[in-house]
N, C-alpha and C positions, 0 to 999 in steps of 0.2 A: 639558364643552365641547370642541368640535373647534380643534386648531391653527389656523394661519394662515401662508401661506405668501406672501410680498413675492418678485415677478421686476420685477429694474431692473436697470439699463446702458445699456449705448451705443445710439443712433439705429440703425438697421437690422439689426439679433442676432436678430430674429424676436421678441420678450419675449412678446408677443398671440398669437403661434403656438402656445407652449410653455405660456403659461398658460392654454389651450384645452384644450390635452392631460391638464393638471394638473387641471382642472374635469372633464371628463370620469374622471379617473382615483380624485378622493378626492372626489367628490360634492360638486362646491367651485362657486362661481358667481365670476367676475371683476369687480371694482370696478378703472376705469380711474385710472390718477396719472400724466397725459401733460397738462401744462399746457397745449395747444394741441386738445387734444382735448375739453377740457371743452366748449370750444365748438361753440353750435348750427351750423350750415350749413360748417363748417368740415371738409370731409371727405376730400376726393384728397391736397390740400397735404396732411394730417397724420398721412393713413396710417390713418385709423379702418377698421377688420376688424371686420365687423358680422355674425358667425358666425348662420345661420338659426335653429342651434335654441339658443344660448346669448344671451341677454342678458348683455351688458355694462353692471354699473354707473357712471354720474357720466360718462355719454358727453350731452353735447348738453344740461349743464344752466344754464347761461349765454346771453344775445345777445351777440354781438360789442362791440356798442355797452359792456356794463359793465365794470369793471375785477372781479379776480377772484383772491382772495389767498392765499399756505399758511394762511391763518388760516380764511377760507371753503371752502378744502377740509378741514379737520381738522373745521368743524364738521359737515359733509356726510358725513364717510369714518368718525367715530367710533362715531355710532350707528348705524348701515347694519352696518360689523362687526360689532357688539354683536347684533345685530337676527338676524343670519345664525349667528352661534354657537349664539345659544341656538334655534335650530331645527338644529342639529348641523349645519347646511351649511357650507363650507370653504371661508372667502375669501380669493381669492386674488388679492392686492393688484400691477397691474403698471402700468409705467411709466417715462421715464424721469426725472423731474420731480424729483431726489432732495430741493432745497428743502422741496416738499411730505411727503417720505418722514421727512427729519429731524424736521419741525416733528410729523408723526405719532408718531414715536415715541420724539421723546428732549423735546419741548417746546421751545419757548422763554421766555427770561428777560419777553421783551419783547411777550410774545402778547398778554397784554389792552390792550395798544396798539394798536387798528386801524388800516389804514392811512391817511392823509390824502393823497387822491386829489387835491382841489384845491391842496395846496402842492406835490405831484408834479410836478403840469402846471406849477407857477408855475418852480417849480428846475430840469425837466428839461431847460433851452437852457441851462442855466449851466454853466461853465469851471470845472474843476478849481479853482481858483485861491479863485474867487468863494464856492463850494460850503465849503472848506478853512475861511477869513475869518470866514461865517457860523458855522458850527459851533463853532468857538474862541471867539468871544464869546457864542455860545447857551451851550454849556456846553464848558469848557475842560476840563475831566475826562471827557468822552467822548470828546473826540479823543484824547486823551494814553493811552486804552486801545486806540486803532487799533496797527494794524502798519502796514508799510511798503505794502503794496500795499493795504489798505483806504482809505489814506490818497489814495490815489489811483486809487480805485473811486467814481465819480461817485454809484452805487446806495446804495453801503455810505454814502457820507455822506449822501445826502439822507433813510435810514433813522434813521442819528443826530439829525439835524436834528430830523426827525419825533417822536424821541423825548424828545430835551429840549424840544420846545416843545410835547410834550403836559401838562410839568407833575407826572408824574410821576415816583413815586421810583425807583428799580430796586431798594430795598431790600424795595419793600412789595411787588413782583409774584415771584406766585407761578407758576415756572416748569413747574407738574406739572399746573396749569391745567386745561386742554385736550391731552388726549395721550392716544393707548392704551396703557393700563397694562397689560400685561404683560410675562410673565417671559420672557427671552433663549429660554428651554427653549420657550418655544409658539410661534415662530415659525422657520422656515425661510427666510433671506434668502438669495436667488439673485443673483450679478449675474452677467451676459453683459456681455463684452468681446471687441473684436477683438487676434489674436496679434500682428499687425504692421499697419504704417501702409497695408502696399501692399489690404492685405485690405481696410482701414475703405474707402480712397479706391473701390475698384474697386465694394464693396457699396454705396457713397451714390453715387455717379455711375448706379448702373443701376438705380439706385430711384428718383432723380429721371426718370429718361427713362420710366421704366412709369408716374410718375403722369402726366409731361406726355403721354403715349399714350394715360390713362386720359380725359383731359381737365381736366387744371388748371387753364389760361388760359382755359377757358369759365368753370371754376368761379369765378375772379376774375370775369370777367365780370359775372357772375350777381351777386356781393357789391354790386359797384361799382352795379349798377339798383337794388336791392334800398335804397340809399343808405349802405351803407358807406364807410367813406373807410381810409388806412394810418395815419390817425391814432387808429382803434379801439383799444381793448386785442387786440381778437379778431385784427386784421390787423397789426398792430403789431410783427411775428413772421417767422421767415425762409420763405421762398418766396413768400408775399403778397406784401410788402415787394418785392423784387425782378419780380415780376409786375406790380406796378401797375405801379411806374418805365417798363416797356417800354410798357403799354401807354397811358401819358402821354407816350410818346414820349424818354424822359429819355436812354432809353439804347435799342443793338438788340437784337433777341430772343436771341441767341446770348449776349451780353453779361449781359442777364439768367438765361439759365440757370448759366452759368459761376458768377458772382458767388453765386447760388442754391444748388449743388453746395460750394465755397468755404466757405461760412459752415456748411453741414451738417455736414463734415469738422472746422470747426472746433468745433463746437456738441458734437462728439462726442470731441473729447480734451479741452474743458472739462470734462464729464459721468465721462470718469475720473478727473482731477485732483481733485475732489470726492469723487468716493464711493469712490477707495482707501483714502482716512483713515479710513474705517468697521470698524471691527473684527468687526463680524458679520455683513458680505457674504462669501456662499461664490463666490470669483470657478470662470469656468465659460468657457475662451477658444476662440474660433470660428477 
């Protein structure tokens, strides 16, 4: 069976460029791991590169409308890999979604816990405070294994939540579950990153203006008829988000690109904060 080769890192590094190259070069086909890209109609905002003659897999397999989890990408991304090996093709897994990337290939404890969508929606307007309260009388021994900033990560707790009140044990789940099993040696992790801050900002500011050239705000348009709202999972996400506000009037068009721009820069030194801790990303700096 043929290797596999994962390109991930930061928002604008080209990753879809390079793993075009790599397809073309080891007879490899691309499987997408861009959480925003999974989705259907979702395409200027996200940057989908829809190359003529290569298909890309896990582009456009979701409606906006559903929510859409590391747990439903692992079952989508597992066999599809499996499925391409044994026809000796080389896949070659890219994105920047590294949640997704982790839960593929190291598992998690807490996988065959699926997510509960409706207690989501019920906790997502609640207060650090309130979120904390809950959890300590769900289960006191799952806070007490928090650190200090999970502790006051609204996500990381309503996951807790989720998980003491599905009942289950964390002794009895097995963490090797759902994952791709192989060895360090069959895979090639690539990350791309920018060398300095001046570089990230200058490449997400001029990428934001090619898509809004490309036509963004129509493309919001089109959601919003279509009967999407920002309260979607699909739109729920950065540049939507700040497109509808403008064209709800909330805020001005300038105002919304800024704030758009803003949150990408940010979105992209959270994305290294995360996957430096990985010890078998080959970093690769721009």
């Amino acid at each position: 069976m043929t290797n596999i080769f994962i390109i991930t890192g930061q928002t604008g590094t080209g990753k879809t460029k390079l793993a075009v190259k790599y397809a073309k070069k080891y007879k490899g086909q691309v499987i997408n791991c861009d959480s925003r890209q999974i989705y259907k109609y979702l395409d200027i905002i996200t940057g989908k590169d829809k190359p003529a003659k290569n298909k890309i897999w896990l582009y456009d397999v979701v409606d906006p409308h559903e929510h859409f989890s590391s747990y439903d990408y692992v079952k989508l991304a597992v066999p599809l890999i499996h499925k391409l090996r044994e026809k000796n093709i080389t896949p070659i897994i890219v994105g920047g979604t590294y949640l997704y990337l982790k839960h593929l290939l190291y598992g998690f404890g807490t996988e065959n816990i699926p997510p509960n969508w409706q207690l989501r929606k019920k906790l997502g307007t609640k207060q650090i405070a309130f979120l904390q309260k809950i959890l300590k009388k769900t289960s006191l021994q799952l806070f007490n294994q928090l650190n200090q900033s999970d502790i006051n990560n609204p996500q990381r707790l309503i996951r807790k939540i989720e998980i003491a009140q599905s009942g289950k044990s964390a002794k009895s789940i097995n963490s090797n579950r759902l994952r791709l099993k192989l060895l360090p040696a069959e895979i090639e992790f690539i990350g791309l990153r920018f060398k300095d801050k001046d570089k990230l900002r200058t490449a997400i500011e001029k990428r934001v203006e090619e898509r809004l050239e490309k036509g963004a705000i129509d493309e919001v348009k089109a959601l919003l008829k279509k009967g999407y709202s920002e309260t979607d999972p699909g739109l729920n996400t950065i540049g939507y988000k700040e497109i509808i506000s403008y064209l709800k009037g909330k805020i001005a068009k300038q105002e919304a690109v800024t704030q758009w721009k803003n949150k990408e820069i940010q979105y992209a030194k959270r994305q290294y904060t995360f996957m430096k801790k990985d010890p078998q990303i080959h970093w690769i700096e721009l």
